[in-house]
Residue, then its C-alpha position, 0 to 999 in steps of 0.5 A: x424294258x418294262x410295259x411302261x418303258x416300251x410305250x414312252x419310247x415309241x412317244x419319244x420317236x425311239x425304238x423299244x425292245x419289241x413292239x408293244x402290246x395292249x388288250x381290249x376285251x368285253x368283261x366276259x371274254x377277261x372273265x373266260x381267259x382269267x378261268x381258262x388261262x387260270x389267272x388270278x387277276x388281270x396283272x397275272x393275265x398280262x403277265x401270261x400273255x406277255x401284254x403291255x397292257x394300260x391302266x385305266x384310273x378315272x375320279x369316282x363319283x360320289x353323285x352316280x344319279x340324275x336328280x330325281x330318277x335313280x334310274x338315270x345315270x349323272x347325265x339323265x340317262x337310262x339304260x336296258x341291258x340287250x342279250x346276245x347269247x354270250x353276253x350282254x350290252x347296254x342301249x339307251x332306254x331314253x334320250x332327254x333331249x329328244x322334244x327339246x325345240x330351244x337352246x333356252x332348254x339346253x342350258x336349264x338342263x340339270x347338267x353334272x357338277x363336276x365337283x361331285x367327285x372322289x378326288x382324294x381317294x383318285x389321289x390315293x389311287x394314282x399314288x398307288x398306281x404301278x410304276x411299269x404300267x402306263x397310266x391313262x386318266x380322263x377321258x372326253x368323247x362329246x358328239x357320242x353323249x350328245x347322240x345319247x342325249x338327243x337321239x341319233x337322228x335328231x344329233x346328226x340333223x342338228x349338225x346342219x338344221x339347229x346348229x345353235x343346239x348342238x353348240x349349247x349341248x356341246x360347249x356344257x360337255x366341255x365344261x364338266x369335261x375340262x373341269x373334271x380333267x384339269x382338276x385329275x390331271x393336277x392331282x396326277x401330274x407326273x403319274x398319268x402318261x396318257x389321256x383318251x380323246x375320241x370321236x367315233x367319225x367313221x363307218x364301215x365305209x367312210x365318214x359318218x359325218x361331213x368333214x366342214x361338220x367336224x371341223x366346225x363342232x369337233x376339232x376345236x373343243x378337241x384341240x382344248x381339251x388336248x392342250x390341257x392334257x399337253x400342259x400336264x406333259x400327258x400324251x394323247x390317245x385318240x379313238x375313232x372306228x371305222x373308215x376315218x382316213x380322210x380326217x386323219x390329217x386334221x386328227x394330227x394337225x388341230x387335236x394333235x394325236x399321238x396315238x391313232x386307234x383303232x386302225x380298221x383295215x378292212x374299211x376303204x382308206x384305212x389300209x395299213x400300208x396306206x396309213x404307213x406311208x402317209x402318216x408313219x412319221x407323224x402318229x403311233x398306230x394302235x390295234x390293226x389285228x382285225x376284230x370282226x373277221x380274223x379274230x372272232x371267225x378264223x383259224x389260230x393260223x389265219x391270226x398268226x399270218x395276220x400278226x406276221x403280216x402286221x409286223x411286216x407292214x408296219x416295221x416303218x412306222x411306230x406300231x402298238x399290237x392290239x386287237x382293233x377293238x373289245x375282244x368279243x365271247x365269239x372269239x376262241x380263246x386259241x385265237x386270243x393267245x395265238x395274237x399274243x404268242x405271236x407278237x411275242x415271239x417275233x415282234x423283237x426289233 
């Protein structure tokens, strides 16, 4: 079978020749293995490590800025580059919405026009996109740019103190969101296998915010955006961190998931043999392979056992072999391959 192959046979509810793969890495880490594999891209990266890997193709814009502020992104955003030794990631330097005190504000917001897109190079693309790859376009995470816009503190007051604001936020997301999906997925129907819907709702010990709050201000605008991409025939891939277990059921009932990443099982209820049994007929899980002990602090043994553990645990259910999140620079390029090595040599089904 090719990559592409494997994963639709695990939507069809069938059985592929092996389990699949798939690979989730900081750009530093692709940039140690592509020297240190001695790779010449990331195709050749996928090929060594026998990686089921996804390609991801999103419209470019031809409108990168916020107006007036070259600094901000389309979104009015400014970032600052943190530095942790290995590498670097990104903090918001601002949030525009912090001193905003009425919805009025909200919809005078200079919003993103979602026509402010390459859509026939996007078409190019998708045309030229390889054929044994599964492809993903669009993408839609609202609460998290809201968080960014707002602040964190002020976002997640919102939810119970100023709920006309964050319905204002949200639904002008929405509306670039959906735009600029429907118009990718009419220029890539046919093309595009899978699109991303997430919400980060948990934490290292359980939801981040309350269930009647998600129910409220997520589900629905997810269940949309969802049935937009089913009307394509497109597949959903969902992503929510953490401990995420108590809202799992209506991830399958209202948004609709086909696919559940990124399966943290150190986190309370979000153990695999749980998740197997409750969910194993409904979701495909994707990831498990544990990306804050085992990978980044264990031996290349204690990542082979995890592996064998994982094959075991979840040979009832539908399974995609992924680290549980971005492979981070701590990581030892022998545990990195001990991952895939492993799932190779004994993922046959």
């Amino acid at each position: 079978m090719t990559p592409r192959e494997r994963w639709l046979a695990l939507f069809d509810g069938a059985k592929p020749d092996r389990i699949p793969t798939d690979y989730w890495a900081t750009d530093e880490v692709t940039a140690r293995l592509l020297r240190e594999l001695r790779c010449a891209d990331k195709e050749a990266l996928y090929t060594r490590l026998h990686i089921d890997g996804v390609v991801h193709i999103n419209p470019v814009r031809t409108s990168a800025h916020f107006p007036g502020d070259e600094s901000a992104d389309i979104w009015g955003l400014r970032r600052t580059a943190i530095d942790y030794g290995n590498g670097s990631y990104e903090e918001f330097a601002n949030h525009p919405f912090a001193e905003m005190t009425t919805v009025e504000e909200v919809h005078a917001y200079p919003w993103p026009n979602p026509d402010d897109h390459d859509f026939e190079r996007f078409r190019k693309e998708i045309e030229s996109a390889p054929h044994h790859r599964i492809v993903r376009s669009g993408e839609y995470e609202p609460f998290l740019l809201y968080c960014a816009l707002r602040g964190m503190e002020l976002a997640m007051m919102d939810l119970l103190a100023d709920q006309e604001m964050v319905d204002a936020a949200l639904d002008h997301i929405f509306d670039y969101y959906y735009a600029v999906n429907e118009r990718t997925f009419e220029i890539g129907k046919g093309r595009i296998d899978m699109t991303y819907v997430a919400e980060d709702m948990g934490g290292q010990t359980g939801l981040l915010f309350g269930i009647p709050e998600i129910r409220r201000f997520i589900l629905p605008r997810q269940k949309k955006m969802a049935d937009l991409a089913r009307s394509f025939g497109i597949h959903i891939f969902y992503h929510t961190d953490g401990a995420a277990r108590d809202i799992i059921p209506d991830l399958l009932d209202v948004t609709g998931i086909e696919i559940l990443n990124p399966i943290q099982w150190r986190c309370p209820g979000m153990e695999r043999e749980g998740l197997v049994r409750d969910f194993g007929k409904r979701v495909i899980f994707h990831g498990a392979i544990d990306n804050q002990h085992t990978l980044p602090f264990g031996t290349a043994e204690d990542v082979r056992s995890e592996v064998l553990e994982s094959i075991r645990i979840f040979s009832g259910a539908r399974w995609i072999c992924a680290p549980c999140h971005n492979l981070q620079p701590v990581t030892p390029t022998s545990n990195i391959v001990a991952l895939y090595e492993t799932i190779h040599e004994h993922g046959t089904l």
